[in-house]
N, C-alpha and C positions, 0 to 999 in steps of 0.2 A: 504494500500500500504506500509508503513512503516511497519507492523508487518512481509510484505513477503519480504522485503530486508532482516532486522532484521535475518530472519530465514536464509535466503540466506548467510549471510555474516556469521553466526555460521558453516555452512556445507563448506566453502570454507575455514573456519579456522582451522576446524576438519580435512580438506581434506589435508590444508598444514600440518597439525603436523604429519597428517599419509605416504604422499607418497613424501612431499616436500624432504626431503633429498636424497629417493632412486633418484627422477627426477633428483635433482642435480647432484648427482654422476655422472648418467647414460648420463648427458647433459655436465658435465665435460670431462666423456670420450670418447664424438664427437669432443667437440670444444676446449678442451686442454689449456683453460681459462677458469676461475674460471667468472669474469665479463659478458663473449658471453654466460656461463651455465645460468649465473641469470636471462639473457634475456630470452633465451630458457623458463624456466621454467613459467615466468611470463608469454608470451604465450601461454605455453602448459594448465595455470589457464584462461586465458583469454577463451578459445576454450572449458575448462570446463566449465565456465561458462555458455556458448550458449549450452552447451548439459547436463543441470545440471538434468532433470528427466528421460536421457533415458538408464540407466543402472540395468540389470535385478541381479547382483552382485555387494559386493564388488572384486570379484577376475573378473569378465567381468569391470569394473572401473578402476581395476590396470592394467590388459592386455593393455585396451584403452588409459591407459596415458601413455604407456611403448611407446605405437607405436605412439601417438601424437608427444611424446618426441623426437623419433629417427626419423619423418616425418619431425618437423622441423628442427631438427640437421643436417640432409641431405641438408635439400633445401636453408639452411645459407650459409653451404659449398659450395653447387653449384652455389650459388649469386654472379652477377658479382660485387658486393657494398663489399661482405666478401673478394674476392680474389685479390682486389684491395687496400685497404683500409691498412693503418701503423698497424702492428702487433704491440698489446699491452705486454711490458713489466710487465710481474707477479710476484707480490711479494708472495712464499709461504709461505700463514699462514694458506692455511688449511691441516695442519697435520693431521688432525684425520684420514683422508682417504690417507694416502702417508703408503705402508708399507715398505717405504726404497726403495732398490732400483725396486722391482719385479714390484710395480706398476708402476714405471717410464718405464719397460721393454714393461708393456702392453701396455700401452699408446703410445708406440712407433709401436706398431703391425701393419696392413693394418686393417683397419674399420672393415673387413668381417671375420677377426679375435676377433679382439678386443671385439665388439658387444658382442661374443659368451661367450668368456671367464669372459666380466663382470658382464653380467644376471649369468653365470653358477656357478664361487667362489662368485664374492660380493654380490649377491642378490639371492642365492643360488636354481634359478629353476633348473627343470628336464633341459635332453634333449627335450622330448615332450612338456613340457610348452613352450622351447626355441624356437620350431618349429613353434609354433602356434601361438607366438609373434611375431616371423619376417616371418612369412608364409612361410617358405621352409620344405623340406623332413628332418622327423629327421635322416635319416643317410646323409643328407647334414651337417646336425649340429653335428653330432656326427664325422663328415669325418676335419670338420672347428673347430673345438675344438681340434682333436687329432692334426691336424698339426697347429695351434696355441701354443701347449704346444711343437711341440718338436722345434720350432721357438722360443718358450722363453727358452726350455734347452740350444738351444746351444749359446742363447744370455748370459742366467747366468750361465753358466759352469765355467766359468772365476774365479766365485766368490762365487760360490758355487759347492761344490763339489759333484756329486749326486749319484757317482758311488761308 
């Protein structure tokens, strides 16, 4: 019994070094706090957990954490405990993921945007992968990408000039 924990806790440490940060990110930019992401993520390992031998890939692995990730990012948000509850004051320190102001842009998008645009640049899937992870028509996602970008042009026109 000790040697299949042992084994267990190697593949859950290999799992965080591999997909922990994308989760993070992608759990950042539901919940728009860095602290409500970490929660996310340590759920989305928890639910890994309970389904740690049924993946026929790693890329069928990462699809399923994509959609675990934005399963619970959804259902936080829709909690009547999340929409009630003192919004936390956030100090940013994680830089690494801030590129100035464009990310601040995204993160302000409507969800159905955002989503699209943060698998598509930050985590750099197709259209088609994009589709198959959030289950809609990829000329839905190619239709929510195009008017996501011109929704951030004419947010950074301001400040950047593109013409």
């Amino acid at each position: 019994m000790n040697e299949i924990s042992l084994c267990i806790d190697e593949i859950i440490s290999q799992d965080l070094d591999d997909y922990g940060d994308m989760l993070l990110r992608l759990a950042y930019s539901y919940m728009k706090n860095i602290y409500d992401a970490e929660d996310v993520v340590q759920e989305v390992f928890i639910q890994l957990l309970k389904n740690i031998g049924g993946f026929k890939s790693n890329d069928h692995k990462n699809n399923w954490l994509i959609c675990v990730t934005r399963n619970i990012c959804k259902n936080k948000l829709k909690s009547a405990w999340f929409r009630k509850r003192a919004e936390l004051i956030e100090i940013p320190y994680y830089d690494q993921y801030k590129d100035g102001n464009v990310l601040n842009k995204v993160m302000q998008l409507p969800v159905k945007y955002r989503e699209i645009i943060y698998l598509y640049y930050y985590e750099d899937y197709t259209t088609v992968e994009i589709a198959s992870i959030i289950d809609k028509k990829e000329a839905t996602v190619r239709s929510l990408l195009s008017r996501g970008r011109k929704i951030l042009k004419k947010e950074l026109k301001e400040e950047y000039d593109f013409e």
